[in-house]
C-alpha positions as CSV (number, residue, x, y, z in Angstrom):
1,X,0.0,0.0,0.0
2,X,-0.8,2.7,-1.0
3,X,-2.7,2.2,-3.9
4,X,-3.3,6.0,-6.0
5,X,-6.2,5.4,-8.2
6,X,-6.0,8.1,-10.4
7,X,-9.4,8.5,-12.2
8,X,-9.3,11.5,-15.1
9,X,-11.7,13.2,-18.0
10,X,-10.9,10.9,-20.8
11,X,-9.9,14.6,-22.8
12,X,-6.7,15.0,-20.2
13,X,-5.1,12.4,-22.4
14,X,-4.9,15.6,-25.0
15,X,-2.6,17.7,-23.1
16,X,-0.9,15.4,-20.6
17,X,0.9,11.6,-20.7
18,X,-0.6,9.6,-19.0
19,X,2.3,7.1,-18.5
20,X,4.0,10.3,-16.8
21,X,1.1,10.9,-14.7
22,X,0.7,7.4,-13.5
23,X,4.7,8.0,-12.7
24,X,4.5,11.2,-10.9
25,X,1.9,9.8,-9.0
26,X,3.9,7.2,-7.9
27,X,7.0,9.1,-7.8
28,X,4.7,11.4,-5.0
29,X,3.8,8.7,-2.9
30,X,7.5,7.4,-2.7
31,X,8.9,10.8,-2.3
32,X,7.1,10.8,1.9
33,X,9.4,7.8,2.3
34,X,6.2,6.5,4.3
35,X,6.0,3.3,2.0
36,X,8.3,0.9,0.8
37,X,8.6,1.7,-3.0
38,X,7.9,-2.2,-3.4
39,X,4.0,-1.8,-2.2
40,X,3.2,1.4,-3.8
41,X,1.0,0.9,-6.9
42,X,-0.2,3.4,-9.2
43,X,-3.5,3.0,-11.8
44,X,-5.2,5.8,-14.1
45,X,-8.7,4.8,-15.1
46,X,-10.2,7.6,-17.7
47,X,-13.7,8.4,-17.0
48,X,-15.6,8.9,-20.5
49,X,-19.2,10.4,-19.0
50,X,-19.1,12.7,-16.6
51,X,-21.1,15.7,-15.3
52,X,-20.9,18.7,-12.5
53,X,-22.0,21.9,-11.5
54,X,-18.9,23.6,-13.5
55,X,-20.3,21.9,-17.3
56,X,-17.8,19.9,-18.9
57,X,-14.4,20.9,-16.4
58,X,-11.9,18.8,-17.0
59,X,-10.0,16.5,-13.6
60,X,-8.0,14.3,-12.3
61,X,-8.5,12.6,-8.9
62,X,-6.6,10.4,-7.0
63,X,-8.0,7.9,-4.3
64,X,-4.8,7.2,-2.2
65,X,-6.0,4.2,-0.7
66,X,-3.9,3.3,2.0
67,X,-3.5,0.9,5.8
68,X,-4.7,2.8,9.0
69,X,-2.0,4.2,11.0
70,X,-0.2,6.9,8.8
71,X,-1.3,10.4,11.0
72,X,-3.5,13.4,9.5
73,X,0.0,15.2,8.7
74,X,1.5,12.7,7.2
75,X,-1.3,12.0,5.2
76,X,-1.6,15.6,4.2
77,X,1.8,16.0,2.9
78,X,1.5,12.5,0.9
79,X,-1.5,14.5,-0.5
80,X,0.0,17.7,-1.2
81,X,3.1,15.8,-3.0
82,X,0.9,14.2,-5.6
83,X,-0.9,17.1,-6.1
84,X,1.8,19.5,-6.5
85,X,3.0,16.6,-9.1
86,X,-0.4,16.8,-10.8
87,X,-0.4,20.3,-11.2
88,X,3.1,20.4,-12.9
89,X,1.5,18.6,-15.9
90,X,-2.0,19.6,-16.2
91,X,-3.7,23.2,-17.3
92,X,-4.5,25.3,-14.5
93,X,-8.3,25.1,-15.7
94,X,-8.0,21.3,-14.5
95,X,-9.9,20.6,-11.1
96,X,-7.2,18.5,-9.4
97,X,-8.4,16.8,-5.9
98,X,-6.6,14.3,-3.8
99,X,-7.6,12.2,-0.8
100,X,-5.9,9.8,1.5
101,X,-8.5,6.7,2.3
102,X,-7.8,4.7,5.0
103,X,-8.6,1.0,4.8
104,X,-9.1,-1.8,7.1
105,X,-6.6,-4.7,6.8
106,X,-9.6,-7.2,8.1
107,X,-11.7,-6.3,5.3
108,X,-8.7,-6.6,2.4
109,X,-7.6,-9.2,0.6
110,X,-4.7,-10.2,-1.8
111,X,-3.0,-12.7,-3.7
């Protein structure tokens, strides 16, 4: 953990690389030095439909889905990272919002 689901308007792919997104992503969760680099996975799903108060304003969000026990600052600067990461790439007319979800290691399972 973590994992940063990155979910974007599908028309993001016209002025940023997504590759490089799902990288910098990455690169922002590593960068806390919270997780080892080994666990940290990084995923950008585009999202075709969409609708909000603001018409058709583009974004890119990232679930940072993560094991209980990191505190609220640490969490925060996790957060700021990848957004500060997110914003070096995009317009500045692209909503960009970021949030740190904790899970519950009971209620997870892997392979």
């Amino acid at each position: 953990m973590p994992h940063m689901v990155i979910s974007y308007a599908k028309p993001v792919e016209k002025q940023v690389d997504i590759q490089k997104l799902v990288q910098d992503v990455w690169d922002g969760a590593n960068e806390t030095g919270l997780f080892d680099p080994k666990s940290i996975k990084s995923r950008a799903l585009p999202v075709e439909h969409f609708a909000s108060a603001n018409g058709d304003q583009l974004f890119v969000h990232v679930d940072a889905k993560l094991f209980a026990g990191r505190t609220d600052a640490q969490k925060q600067d996790m957060n700021q990272r990848v957004f500060d990461k997110i914003a070096a790439l995009v317009s500045d007319d692209v909503a960009i919002s970021v949030e740190a979800i904790d899970m519950d290691t009971e209620n997870y399972l892997k392979r």
